[in-house]
C-alpha positions as CSV (number, residue, x, y, z in Angstrom):
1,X,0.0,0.0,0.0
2,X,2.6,2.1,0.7
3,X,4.3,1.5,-2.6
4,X,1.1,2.6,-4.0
5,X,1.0,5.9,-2.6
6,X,4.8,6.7,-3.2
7,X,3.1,6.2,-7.1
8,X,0.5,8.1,-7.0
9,X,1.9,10.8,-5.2
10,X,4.6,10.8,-8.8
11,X,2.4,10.4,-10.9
12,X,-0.2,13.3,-9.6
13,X,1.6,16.0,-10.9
14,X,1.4,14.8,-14.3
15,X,-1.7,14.5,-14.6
16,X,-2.4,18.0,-13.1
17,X,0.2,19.7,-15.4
18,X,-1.7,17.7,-18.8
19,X,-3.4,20.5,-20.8
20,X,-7.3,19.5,-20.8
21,X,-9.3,20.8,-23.8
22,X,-12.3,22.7,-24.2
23,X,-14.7,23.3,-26.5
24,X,-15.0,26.8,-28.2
25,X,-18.2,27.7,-30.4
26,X,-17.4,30.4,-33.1
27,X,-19.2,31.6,-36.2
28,X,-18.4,30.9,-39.7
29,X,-15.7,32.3,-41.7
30,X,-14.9,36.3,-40.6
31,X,-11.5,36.5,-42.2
32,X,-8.9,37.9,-41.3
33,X,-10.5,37.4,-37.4
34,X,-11.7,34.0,-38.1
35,X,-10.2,31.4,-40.9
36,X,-12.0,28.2,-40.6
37,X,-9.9,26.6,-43.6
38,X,-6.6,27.0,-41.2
39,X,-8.3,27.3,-38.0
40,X,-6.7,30.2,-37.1
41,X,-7.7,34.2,-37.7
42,X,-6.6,37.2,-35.4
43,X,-9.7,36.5,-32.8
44,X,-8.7,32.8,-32.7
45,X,-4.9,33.2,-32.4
46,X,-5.6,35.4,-29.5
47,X,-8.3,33.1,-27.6
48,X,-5.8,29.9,-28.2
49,X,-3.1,32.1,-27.1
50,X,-4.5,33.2,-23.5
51,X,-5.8,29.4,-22.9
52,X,-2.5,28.2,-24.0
53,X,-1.0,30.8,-21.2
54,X,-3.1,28.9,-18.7
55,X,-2.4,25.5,-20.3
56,X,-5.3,24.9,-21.8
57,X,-5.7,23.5,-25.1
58,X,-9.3,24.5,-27.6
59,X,-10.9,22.7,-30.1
60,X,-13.0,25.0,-32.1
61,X,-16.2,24.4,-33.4
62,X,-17.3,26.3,-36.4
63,X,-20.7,26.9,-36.3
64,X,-23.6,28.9,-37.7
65,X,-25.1,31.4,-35.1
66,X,-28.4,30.0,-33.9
67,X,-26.7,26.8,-33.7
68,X,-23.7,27.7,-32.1
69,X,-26.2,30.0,-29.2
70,X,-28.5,26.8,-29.0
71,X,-25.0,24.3,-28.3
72,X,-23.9,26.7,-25.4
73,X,-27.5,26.7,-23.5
74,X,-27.6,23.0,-23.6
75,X,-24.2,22.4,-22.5
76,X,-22.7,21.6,-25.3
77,X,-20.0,23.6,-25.7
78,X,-17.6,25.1,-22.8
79,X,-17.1,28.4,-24.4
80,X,-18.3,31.1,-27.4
81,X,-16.7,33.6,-28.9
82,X,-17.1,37.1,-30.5
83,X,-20.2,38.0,-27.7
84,X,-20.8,40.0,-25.3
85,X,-23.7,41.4,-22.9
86,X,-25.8,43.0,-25.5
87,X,-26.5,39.4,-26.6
88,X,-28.5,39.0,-23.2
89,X,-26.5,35.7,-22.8
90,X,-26.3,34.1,-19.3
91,X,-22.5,32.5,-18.1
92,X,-19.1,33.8,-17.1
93,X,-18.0,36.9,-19.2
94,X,-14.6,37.3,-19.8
95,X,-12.1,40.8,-20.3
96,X,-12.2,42.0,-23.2
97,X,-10.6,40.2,-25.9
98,X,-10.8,41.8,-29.4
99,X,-12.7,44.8,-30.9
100,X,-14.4,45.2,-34.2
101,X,-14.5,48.7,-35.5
102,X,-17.5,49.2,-38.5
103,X,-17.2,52.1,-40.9
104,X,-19.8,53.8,-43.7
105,X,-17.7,52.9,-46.9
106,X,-17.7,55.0,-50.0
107,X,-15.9,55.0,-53.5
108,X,-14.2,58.9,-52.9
109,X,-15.3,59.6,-56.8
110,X,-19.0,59.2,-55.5
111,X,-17.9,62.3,-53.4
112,X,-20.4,61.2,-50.1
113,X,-20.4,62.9,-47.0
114,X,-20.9,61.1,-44.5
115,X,-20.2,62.6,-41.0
116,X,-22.9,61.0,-38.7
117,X,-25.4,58.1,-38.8
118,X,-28.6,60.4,-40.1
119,X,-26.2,61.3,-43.0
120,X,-26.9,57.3,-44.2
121,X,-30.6,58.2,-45.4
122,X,-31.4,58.7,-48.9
123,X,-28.8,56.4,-49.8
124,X,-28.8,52.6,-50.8
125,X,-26.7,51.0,-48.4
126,X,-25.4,47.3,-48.1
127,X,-24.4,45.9,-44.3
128,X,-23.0,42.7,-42.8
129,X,-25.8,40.5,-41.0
130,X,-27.6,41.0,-38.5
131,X,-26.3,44.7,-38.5
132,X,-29.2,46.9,-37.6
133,X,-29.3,44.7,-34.4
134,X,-26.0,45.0,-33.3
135,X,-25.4,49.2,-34.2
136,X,-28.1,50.7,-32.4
137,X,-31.2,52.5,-32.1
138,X,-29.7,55.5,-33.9
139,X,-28.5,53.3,-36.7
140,X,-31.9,51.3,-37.4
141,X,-33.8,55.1,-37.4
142,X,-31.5,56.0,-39.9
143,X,-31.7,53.0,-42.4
144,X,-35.6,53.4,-42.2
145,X,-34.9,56.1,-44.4
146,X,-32.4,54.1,-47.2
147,X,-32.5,51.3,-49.8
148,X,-31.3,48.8,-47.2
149,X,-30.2,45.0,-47.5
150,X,-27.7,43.3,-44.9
151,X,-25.7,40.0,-46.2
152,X,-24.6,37.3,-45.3
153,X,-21.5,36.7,-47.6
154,X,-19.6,40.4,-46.8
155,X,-17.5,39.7,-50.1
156,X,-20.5,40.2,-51.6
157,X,-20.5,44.0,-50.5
158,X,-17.0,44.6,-51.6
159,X,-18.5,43.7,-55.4
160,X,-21.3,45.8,-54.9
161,X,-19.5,49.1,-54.1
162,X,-16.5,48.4,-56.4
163,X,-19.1,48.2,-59.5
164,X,-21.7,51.1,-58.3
165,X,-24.2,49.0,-57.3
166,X,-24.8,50.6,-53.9
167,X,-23.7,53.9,-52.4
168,X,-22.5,52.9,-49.3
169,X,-21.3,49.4,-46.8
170,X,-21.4,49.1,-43.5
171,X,-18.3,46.9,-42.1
172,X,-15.6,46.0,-40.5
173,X,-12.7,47.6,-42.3
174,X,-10.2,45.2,-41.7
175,X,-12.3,42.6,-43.1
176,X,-13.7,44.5,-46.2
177,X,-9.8,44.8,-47.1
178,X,-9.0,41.7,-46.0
179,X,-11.4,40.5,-49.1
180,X,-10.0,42.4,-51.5
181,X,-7.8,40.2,-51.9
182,X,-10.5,37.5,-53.3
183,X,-12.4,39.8,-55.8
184,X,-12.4,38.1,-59.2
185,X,-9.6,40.2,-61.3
186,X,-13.1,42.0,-63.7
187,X,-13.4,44.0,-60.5
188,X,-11.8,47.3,-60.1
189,X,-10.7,46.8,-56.3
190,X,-8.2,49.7,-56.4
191,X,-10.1,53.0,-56.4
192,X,-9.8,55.1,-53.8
193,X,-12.7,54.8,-50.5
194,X,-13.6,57.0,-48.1
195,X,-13.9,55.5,-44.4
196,X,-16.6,57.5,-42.3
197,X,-15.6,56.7,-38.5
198,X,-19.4,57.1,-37.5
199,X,-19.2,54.4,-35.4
200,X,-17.9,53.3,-31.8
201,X,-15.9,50.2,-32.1
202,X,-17.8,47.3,-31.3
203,X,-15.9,45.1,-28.5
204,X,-16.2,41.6,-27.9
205,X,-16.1,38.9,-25.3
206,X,-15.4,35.3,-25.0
207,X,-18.6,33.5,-22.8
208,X,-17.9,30.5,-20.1
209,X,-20.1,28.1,-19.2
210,X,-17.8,27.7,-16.2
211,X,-16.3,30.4,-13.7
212,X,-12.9,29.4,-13.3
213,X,-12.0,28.9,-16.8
214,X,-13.5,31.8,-17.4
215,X,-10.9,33.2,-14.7
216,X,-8.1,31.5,-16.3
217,X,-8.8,32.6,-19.7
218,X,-8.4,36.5,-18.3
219,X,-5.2,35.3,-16.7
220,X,-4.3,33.8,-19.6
221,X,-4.9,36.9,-21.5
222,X,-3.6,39.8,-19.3
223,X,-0.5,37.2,-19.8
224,X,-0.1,37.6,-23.3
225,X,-0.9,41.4,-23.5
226,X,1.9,42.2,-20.8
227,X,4.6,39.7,-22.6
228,X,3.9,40.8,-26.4
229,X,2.2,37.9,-27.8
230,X,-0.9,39.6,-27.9
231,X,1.0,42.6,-29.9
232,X,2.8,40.0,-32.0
233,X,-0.9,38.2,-33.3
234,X,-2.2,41.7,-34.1
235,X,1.1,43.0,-36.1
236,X,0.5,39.9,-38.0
237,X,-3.0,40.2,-38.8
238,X,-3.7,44.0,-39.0
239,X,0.0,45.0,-41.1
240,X,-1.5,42.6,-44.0
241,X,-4.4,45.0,-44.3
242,X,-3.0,47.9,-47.2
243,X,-4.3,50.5,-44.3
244,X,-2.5,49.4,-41.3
């Protein structure tokens, strides 16, 4: 019995120091924040890197929305990203990870001013999904007054201002440049746009299911922020964008 114990006792600290793995819901593909096809992106290199602080290991699970929202109440999944209280979500909300920052987008030859949000009337306008949720009351009072549609695919909005089919996007901008890059070669993708800053940027959250990885996730990422690996994912990400 003895013998036993001595064992144990040199084999428990293995066991402790093995990374466990959780299970991450995201959406589908936001590039550059979220690459499914690599399983990497600036949001996800940033979440792997704080658990990996805290030596935890994540096994993302690319998911649509509704899905992803309906996993996470049933217990599905141990974590969600690219959240945060406006959702009306119940669990363990994490610091800060990552912010999104939406612009109005214009070609500069159409010559539109656009210094606030009541400035988007009158004009056809083409936004990501799910935007007149997520921007406000003063945003969905404005697009009462404009040719609105949001989409799904937001390549699909860089083709639409590029050829003149609508006046203005609403985005990300690091994502509408990001998908330059994938416009067929028939679109002119190098005239010069006008970013309105009309916008507060949008900051997001990664939500736990449990309390203490939720604690070790903020650990994990005041870690990387104080020892440049946070810095390091976004010089990667951001510095291939023509604007950074």
């Amino acid at each position: 019995m003895p013998r036993l114990l001595a064992i144990c006792c040199l084999l428990l600290p293995l066991f402790c120091s093995a990374e466990a793995t959780i299970q991450v819901g995201t959406g589908y593909s936001k590039p550059p924040y979220v690459i499914p096809e690599t399983q990497s992106g600036l949001e996800l290199d940033i979440v792997q890197a704080a658990l990996s602080a805290e030596k935890l290991q994540m096994k993302v699970v690319f998911l649509p929305p509704a899905r992803m929202l309906h996993m996470f109440k049933n217990s599905q999944l141990d974590a969600i990203t690219t959240v945060n209280e406006g959702s009306h979500l119940v669990g363990y909300w994490s610091d800060s990870h990552i912010f999104y920052q939406n612009y109005a987008i214009t070609l500069a030859s159409r010559a539109i001013t656009i210094k606030k949000m009541s400035d988007l009337a009158g004009h056809s306008i083409a936004a990501f999904q799910n935007a007149k949720l997520a921007l406000g009351s003063e945003y969905a009072a404005a697009i009462m007054q404009a040719s609105y549609q949001e989409i799904p695919n937001q390549l699909t909005q860089n083709k639409l201002l590029y050829t003149g089919r609508v006046d203005v996007v609403i985005g990300d901008r690091l994502i509408f440049e990001y998908l330059n890059r994938l416009l067929p070669s028939r679109v002119d993708a190098q005239q010069t746009l006008q970013f309105s800053a009309i916008f507060p940027a949008t900051h997001y959250k990664v939500l736990f299911r449990n309390r203490d990885l939720r604690d070790r996730f903020n650990q994990g990422l005041a870690t990387i922020r104080h020892n440049g690996v946070y810095r390091q994912i976004e010089k990667k990400y951001r510095s291939a964008s023509p604007a950074q």
